[in-house]
C-alpha positions in Angstrom: -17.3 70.3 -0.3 -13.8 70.1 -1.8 -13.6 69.3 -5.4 -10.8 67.4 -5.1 -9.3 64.6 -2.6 -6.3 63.7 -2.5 -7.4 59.6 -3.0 -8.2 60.8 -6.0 -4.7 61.3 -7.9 -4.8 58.1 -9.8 -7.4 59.6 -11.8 -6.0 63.2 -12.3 -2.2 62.0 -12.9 -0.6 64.6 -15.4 -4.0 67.1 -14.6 -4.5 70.7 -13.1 -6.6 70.7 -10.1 -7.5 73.3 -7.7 -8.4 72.2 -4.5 -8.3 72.9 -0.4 -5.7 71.3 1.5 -4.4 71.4 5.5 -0.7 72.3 5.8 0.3 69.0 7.9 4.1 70.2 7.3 6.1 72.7 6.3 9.4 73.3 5.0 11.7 75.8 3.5 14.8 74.3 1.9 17.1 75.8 -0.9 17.3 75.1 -4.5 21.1 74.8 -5.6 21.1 77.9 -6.9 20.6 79.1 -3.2 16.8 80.2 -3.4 14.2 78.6 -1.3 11.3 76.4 -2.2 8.6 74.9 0.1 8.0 71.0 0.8 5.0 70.9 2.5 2.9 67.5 3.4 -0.9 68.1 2.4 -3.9 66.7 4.0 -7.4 66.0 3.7 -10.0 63.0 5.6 -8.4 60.9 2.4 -4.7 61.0 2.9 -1.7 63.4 2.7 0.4 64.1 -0.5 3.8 65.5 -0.8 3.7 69.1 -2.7 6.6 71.8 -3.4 6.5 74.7 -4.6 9.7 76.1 -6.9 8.4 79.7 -8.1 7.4 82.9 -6.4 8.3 81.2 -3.2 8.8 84.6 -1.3 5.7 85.9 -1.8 3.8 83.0 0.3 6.8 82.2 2.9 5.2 84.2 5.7 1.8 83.4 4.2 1.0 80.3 6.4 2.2 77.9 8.8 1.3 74.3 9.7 -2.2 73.6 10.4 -3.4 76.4 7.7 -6.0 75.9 5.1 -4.8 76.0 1.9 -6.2 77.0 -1.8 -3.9 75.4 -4.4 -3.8 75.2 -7.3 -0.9 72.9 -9.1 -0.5 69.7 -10.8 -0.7 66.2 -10.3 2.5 64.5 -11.4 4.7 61.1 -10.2 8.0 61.2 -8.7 9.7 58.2 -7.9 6.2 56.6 -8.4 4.7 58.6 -5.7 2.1 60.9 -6.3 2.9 65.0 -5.5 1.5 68.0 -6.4 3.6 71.1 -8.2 2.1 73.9 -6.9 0.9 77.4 -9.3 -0.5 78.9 -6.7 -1.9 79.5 -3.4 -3.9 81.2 -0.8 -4.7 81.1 3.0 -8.4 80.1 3.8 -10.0 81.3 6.5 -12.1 79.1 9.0 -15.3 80.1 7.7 -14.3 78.5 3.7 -13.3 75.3 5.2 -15.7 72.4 5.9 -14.0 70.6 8.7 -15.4 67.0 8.0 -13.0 67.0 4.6 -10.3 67.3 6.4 -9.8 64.4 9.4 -10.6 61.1 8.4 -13.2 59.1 9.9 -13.7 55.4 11.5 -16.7 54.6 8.9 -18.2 52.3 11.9 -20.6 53.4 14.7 -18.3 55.2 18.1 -22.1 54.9 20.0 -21.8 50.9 18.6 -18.1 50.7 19.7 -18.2 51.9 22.9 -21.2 49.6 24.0 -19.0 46.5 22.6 -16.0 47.6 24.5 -18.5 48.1 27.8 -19.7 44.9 27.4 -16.9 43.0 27.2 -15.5 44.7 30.3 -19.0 43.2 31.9 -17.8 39.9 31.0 -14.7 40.4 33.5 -14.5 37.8 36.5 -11.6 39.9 38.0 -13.5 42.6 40.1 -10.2 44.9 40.5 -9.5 45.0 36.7 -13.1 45.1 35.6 -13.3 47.9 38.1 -10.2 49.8 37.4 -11.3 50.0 33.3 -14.7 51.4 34.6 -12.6 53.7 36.0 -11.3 54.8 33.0 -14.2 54.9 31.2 -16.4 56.9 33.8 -14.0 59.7 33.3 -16.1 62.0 30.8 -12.9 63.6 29.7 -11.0 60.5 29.2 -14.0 58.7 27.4 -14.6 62.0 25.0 -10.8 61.3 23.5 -10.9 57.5 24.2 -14.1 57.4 21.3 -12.1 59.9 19.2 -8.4 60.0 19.2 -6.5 57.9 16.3 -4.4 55.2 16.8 -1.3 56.7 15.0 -0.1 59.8 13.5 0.2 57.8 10.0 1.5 54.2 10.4 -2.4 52.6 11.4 -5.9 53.4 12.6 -5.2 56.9 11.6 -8.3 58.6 11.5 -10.9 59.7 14.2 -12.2 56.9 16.4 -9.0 55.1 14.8 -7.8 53.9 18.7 -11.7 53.2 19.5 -11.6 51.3 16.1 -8.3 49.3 17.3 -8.8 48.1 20.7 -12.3 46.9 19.6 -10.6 44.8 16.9 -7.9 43.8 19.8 -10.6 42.5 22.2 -12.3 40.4 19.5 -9.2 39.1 18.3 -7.8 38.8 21.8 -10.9 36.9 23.4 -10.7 34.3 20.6 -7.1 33.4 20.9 -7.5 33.0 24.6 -9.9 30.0 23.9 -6.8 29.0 22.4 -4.3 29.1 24.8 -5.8 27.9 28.4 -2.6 29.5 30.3 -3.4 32.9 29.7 -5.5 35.0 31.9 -8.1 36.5 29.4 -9.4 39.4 32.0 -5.4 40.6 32.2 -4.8 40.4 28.7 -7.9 42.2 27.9 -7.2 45.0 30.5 -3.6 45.6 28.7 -5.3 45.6 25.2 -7.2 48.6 26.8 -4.5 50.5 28.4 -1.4 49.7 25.7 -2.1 52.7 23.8 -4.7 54.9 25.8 -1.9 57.6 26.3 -2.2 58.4 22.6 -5.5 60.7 23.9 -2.7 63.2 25.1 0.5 62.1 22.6 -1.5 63.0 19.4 -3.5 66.3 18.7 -5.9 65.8 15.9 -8.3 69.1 15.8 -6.6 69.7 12.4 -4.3 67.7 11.4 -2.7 64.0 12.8 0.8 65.8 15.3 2.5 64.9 18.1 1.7 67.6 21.7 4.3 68.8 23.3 4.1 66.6 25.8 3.9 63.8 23.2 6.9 64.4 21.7 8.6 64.8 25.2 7.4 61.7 27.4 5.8 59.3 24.6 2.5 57.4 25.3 3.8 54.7 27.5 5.7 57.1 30.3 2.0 58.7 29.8 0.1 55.5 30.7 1.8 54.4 34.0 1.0 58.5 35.1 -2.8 57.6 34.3 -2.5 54.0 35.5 -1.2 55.6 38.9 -4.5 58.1 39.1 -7.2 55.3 38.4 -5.6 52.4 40.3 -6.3 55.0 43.6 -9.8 55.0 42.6 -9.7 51.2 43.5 -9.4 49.9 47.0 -7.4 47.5 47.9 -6.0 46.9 44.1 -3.3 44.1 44.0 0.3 45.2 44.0 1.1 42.2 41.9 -1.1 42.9 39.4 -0.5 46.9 38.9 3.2 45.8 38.2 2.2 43.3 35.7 -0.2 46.1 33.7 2.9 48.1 34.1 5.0 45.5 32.5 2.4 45.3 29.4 2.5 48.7 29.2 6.3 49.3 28.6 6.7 46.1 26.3 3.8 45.9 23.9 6.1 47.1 21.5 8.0 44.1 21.5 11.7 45.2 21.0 14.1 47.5 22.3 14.5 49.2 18.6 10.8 49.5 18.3 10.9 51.5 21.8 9.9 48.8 23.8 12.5 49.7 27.5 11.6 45.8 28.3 11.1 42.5 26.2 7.2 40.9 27.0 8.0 38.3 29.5 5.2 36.5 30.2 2.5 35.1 28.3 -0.1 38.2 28.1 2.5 40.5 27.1 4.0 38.6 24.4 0.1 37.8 22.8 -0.6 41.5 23.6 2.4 42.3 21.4 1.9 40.4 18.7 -1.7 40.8 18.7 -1.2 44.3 18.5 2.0 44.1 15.8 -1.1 41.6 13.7 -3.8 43.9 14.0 -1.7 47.7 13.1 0.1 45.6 9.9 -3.5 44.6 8.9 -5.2 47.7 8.9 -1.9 49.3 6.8 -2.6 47.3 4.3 -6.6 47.5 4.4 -5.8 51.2 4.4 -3.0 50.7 1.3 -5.8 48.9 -1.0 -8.2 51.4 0.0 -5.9 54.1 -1.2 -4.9 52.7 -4.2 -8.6 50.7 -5.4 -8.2 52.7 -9.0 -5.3 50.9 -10.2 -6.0 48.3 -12.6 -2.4 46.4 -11.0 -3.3 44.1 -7.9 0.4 45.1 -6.8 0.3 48.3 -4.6 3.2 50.9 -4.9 5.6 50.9 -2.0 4.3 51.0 1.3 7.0 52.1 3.6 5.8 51.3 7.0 5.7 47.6 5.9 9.1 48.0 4.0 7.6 45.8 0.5 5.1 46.2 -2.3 1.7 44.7 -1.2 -0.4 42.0 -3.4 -4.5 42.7 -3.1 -5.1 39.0 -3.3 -8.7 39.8 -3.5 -8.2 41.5 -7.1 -5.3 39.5 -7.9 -7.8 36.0 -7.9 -10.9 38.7 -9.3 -12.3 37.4 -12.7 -10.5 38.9 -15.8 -12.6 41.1 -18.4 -12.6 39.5 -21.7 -9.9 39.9 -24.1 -10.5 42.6 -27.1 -11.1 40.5 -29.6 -8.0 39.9 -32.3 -10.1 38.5 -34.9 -13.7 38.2 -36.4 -15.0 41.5 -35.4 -16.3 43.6 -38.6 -15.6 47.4 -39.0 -19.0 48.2 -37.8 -18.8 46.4 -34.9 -15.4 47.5 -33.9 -16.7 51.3 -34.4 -20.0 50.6 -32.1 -17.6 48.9 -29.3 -15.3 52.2 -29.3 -18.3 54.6 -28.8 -16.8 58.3 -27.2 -13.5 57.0 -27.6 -11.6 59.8 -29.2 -8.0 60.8 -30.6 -8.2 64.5 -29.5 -6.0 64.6 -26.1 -8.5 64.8 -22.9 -7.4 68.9 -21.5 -6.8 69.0 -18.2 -9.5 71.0 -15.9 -8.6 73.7 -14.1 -11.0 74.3 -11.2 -11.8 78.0 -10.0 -8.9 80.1 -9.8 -7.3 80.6 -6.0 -9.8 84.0 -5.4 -12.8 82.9 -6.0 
């Protein structure tokens, strides 16, 4: 078990900790005196943090690479009100010092339970083609194994294993509700894109280590990656409608929503534009669930900056919280005020300093 995570920083600010870390980047860049240093982006099932390293770089350059356990030892400082770690010192691990669970971040709820919801909401279907074309999908052992474990994102939402599990489940709720709403939309179409928008995201992302992009990921993107799977299922059904594989196609390339958000066409009929905007609700939600999660230490119910959302965020929920009582200004008696302050003490709190890097 590490003895440090890196959710943890509020409460080792200005400290020395030694701790394991996954290399989820890597950089070498030059000081302005013309010697390297290394920016890396560190990892662990809590979050990643920014590190650099600005002495004895040479010695570790060729050390490791991205995707390598790490030993560090460094400390926990602010910069530009972000948390990073300085780092002392560091070593490779080898796979048999790492315990892979502290690493990859995991959906807290129930895949087993997950997977039944999704499968019975498909059973709800009165459209035989798409009901059948989603079986399909999930028949395929190999597609269901990453379906149940593959995250959402690489950072922005859902990003953690069962994340895109986590996210459609959330969609369909959300989805099958709004559709009681709105009598025009065709709730079995809907549902099928809320399943399909992001299922190429099982071969865009790799995630045995840390959250990257594939190859092929980087290359094609997870929508040119859907209409290639949608092709290979929709042969699996007979006699599937030619009008409605061109509208999955269309949800598929718009559920972004805008050109700038890589969206090659604008949702243009009512599924697509709830898709979007049912997807846009239920990503911003979950960065902010995330963002409070992250930052539940702070006594502030303002959150630092969160970048994907482009603002500050307000926990309402502690913001509206009940307020500890005042210290008292007046009436308390020297007795009192010395039994109240119990283990508080003048003498400055040292930092730890875990084991050293070769133990």
């Amino acid at each position: 078990m590490k003895d440090f995570f890196i959710s943890e920083c509020t409460r080792h600010e200005n400290k020395i900790v030694t701790s394991n870390f996954v290399v989820v980047s890597k950089q070498i860049k030059p000081k302005k005196t013309g010697e390297p240093y290394l920016a890396l982006t560190l990892g662990d099932r809590s979050g990643q943090l920014e590190a650099k390293m600005w002495d004895n770089v040479e010695e570790v350059l060729t050390v490791f690479e991205q995707d390598d356990f790490l030993k560090i030892k460094g400390l926990v400082n602010k910069y530009k009100n972000r948390f990073q770690l300085t780092i002392h010192k560091l070593r490779k691990l080898g796979d048999s010092e790492i315990e892979f669970a502290d690493y990859l971040p995991k959906t807290a709820r129930d895949i087993d339970e997950l997977w039944q919801t999704l499968s019975d909401f498909v059973s709800s279907f009165r459209n035989l083609h798409l009901q059948a074309l989603i079986r399909a999908f999930m028949s395929d052992p190999e597609i269901a194994a990453a379906y149940r474990n593959a995250p959402a994102a690489k950072t922005l939402h859902h990003a953690y294993i069962g994340g895109l599990l986590d996210h459609v489940v959330s969609l369909f709720r959300s989805c099958d509700l709004i559709c009681r709403n709105y009598s025009q939309v065709n709730r079995d179409l809907l549902l099928t894109g809320v399943f399909l928008h992001d299922i190429g995201k099982i071969h865009e992302l790799a995630y045995n280590r840390s959250f990257s992009y594939t190859t092929r990921g980087q290359l094609l993107g997870h929508m040119v990656i859907e209409l290639e799977m949608l092709q290979a299922k929709l042969a699996l059904v007979p006699g599937f409608p030619a009008e409605l594989k061109t509208l999955l196609e269309h949800l598929i390339i718009s559920h972004h929503g805008e050109y700038e958000f890589g969206s090659p066409k604008l949702p243009m009929f009512p599924e697509a534009l709830l898709l979007h905007y049912m997807d846009d609700l239920d990503s911003k939600m979950e960065a902010m669930r995330a963002h409070f999660e992250r930052e539940a230490d702070l006594e502030s119910p303002w959150t630092s900056y969160n970048a994907s959302l482009g603002r500050p965020l307000l926990n309402s929920a502690k913001f509206l919280a009940p307020k500890a009582a005042p210290f008292p200004e007046h009436g308390s008696s020297e007795a009192e005020f010395e039994t109240e302050n119990i283990g508080v003490t003048d003498t400055p709190e040292k930092a730890p300093s875990l084991p050293d890097l070769e133990s």
